[in-house]
C-alpha positions in Angstrom: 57.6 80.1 -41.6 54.5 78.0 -42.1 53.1 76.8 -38.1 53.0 73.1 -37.3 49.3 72.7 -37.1 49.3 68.5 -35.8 47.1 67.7 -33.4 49.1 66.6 -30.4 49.3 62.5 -30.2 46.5 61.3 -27.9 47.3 59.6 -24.9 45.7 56.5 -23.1 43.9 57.4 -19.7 45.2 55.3 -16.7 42.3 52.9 -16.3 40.2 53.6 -13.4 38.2 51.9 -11.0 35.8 54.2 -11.7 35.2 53.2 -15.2 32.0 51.8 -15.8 33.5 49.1 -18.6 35.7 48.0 -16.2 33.3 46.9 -13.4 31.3 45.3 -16.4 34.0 43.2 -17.0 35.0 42.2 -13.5 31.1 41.3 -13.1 31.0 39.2 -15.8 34.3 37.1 -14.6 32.7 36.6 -11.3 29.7 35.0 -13.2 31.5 32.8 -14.9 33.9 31.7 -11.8 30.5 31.1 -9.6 29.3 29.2 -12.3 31.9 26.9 -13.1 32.0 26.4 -9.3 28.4 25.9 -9.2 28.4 22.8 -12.3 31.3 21.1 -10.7 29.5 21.0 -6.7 26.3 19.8 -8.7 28.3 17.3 -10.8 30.0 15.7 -7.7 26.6 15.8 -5.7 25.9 11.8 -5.0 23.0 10.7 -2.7 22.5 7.2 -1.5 20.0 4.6 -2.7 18.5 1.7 -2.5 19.4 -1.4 -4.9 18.0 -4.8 -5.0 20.2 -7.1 -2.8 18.9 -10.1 -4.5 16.3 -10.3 -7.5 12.8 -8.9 -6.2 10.4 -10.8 -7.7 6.4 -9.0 -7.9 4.3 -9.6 -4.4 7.2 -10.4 -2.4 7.3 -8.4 0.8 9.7 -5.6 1.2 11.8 -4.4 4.4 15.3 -2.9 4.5 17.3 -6.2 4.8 16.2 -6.7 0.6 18.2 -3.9 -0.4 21.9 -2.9 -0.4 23.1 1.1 -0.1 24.6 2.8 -3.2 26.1 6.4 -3.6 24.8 7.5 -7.6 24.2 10.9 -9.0 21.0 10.8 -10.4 20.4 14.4 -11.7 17.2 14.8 -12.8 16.0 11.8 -12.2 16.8 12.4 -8.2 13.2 11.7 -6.4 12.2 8.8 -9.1 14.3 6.0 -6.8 14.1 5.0 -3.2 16.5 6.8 -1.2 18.3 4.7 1.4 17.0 4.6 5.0 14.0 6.0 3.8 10.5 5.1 5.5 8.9 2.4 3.4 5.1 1.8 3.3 3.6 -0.7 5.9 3.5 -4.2 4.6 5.3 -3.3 1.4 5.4 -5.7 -1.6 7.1 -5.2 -5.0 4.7 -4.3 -7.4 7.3 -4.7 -10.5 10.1 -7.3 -10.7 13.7 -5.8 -10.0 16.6 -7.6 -10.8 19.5 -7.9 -8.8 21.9 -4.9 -8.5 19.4 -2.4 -10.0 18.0 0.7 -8.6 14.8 0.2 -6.5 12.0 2.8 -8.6 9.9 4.0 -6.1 6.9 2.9 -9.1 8.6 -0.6 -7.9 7.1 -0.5 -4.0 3.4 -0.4 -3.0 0.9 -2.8 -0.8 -1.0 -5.6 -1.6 -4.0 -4.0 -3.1 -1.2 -2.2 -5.8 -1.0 -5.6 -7.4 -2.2 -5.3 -10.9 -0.9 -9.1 -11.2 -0.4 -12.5 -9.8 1.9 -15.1 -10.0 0.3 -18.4 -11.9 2.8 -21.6 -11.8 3.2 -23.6 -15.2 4.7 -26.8 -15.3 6.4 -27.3 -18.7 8.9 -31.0 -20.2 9.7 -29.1 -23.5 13.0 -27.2 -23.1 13.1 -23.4 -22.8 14.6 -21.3 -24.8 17.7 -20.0 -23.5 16.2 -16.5 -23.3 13.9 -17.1 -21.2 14.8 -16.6 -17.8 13.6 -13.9 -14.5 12.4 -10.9 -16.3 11.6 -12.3 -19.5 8.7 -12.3 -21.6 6.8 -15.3 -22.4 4.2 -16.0 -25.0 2.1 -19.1 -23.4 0.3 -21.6 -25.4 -1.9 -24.1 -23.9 -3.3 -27.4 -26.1 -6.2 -28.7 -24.1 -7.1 -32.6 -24.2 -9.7 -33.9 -26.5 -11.5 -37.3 -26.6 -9.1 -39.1 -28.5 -6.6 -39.0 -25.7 -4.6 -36.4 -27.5 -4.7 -32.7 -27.6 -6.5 -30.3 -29.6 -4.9 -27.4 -31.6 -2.4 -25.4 -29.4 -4.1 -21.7 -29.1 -2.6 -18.5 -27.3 -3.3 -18.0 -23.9 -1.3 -15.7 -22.4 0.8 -13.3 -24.5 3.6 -11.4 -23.3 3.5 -12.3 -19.6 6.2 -11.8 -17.7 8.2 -14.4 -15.8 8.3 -13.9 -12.1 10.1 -17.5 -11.3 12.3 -20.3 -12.7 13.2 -23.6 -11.7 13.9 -26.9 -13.3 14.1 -30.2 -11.5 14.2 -34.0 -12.7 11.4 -35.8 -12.9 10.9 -38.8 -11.2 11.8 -41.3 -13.5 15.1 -39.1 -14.1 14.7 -39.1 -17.9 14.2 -35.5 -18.5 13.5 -32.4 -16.3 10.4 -30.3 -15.7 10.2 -26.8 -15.5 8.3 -24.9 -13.0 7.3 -21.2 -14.1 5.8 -18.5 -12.3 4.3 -16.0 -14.8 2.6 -12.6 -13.9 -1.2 -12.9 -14.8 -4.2 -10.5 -14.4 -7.2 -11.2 -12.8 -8.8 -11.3 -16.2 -7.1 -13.5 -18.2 -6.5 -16.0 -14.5 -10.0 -18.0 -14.7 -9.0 -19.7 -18.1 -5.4 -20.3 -17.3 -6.4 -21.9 -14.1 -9.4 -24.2 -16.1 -6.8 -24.8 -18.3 -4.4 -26.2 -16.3 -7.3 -27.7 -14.1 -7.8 -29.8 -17.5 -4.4 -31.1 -17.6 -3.5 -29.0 -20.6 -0.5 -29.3 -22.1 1.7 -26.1 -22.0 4.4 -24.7 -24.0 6.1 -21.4 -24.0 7.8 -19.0 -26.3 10.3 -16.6 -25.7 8.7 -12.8 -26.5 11.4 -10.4 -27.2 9.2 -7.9 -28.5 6.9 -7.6 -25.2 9.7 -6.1 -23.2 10.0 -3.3 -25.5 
């Protein structure tokens, strides 16, 4: 009689807390759980902010009746906006136009002396483009008298500035309207817009999409 020599069928070991893999495992769940939890928390984190009431236009003074209070979650860019009730600087003016509704950039508050430019008023009969309103970018061209009682050849004076200001009115005899603009202007390129229009130049402007880019 030949002996059965099979090895005996091996049996699973009852798991134990004990095992090393085990507590691996349970680790590695608990990661992922704090984790998830941690995303969503961030995810819903919101903090409140200023945004511009009305459109701030560049040098006008700043106090907490010009803004309105928003909840956003801004992520990484947390610490780049003005965070509502927060201390503003003494005799604050905007330094960069923000229209209405938007987020006030703290880059968008500072003082006087943070002014890098000034408003100069144009007064301009041709119509505007319809482009061209608060915000937009504005190629100017200025034609200066000669001694013929006309104008000489239009020539570029201020490219790309930026319109601060916009109003149209009728003129006085009621035939057609004038438009006052306030454009931003360095001190640089302010003596010869201001001989310019000391001159009685006649203005025109030009809608500049690609300055805003």
């Amino acid at each position: 009689m030949v002996a059965d020599t099979a090895a005996p069928a091996a049996r699973l070991a009852k798991p134990s807390w004990k095992d090393p893999r085990l507590l691996v495992g349970v680790l590695l769940v608990l990661a992922a759980v704090a984790g998830t939890v941690a995303l969503v928390s961030g995810a819903d984190k919101s903090v409140d902010v200023y945004v511009a009431r009305d459109t701030i236009v560049v040098g006008q003074p700043l106090t907490p009746d010009s803004f309105d209070r928003v909840g956003v979650r801004l992520g990484d860019a947390d610490g780049k906006y003005v965070r509502a009730g927060a201390q503003l600087p003494e005799n604050a003016v905007a330094v960069r136009m923000v229209p209405k509704g938007e987020l006030v950039a703290r880059s968008s508050v500072g003082g006087v002396d943070g002014l890098d430019r000034k408003p100069a008023s144009l007064s301009v009969t041709e119509p505007l483009p319809r482009q061209v309103v608060v915000g937009a970018h504005v190629d100017v061209w200025v034609a200066l008298p000669d001694d013929r009682n006309g104008y000489q050849k239009p020539e570029l004076m201020l490219p790309g500035v930026e319109v601060a200001e916009l109003d149209s009115a009728a003129t006085a005899l009621g035939t057609g309207k004038t438009t006052q603009l306030m454009v931003l202007v360095s001190d640089a390129q302010m003596p010869r817009i201001l001989g310019a229009l000391a001159n009685k130049a006649r203005v025109s402007v030009v809608w500049n999409a690609a300055a805003a880019q």
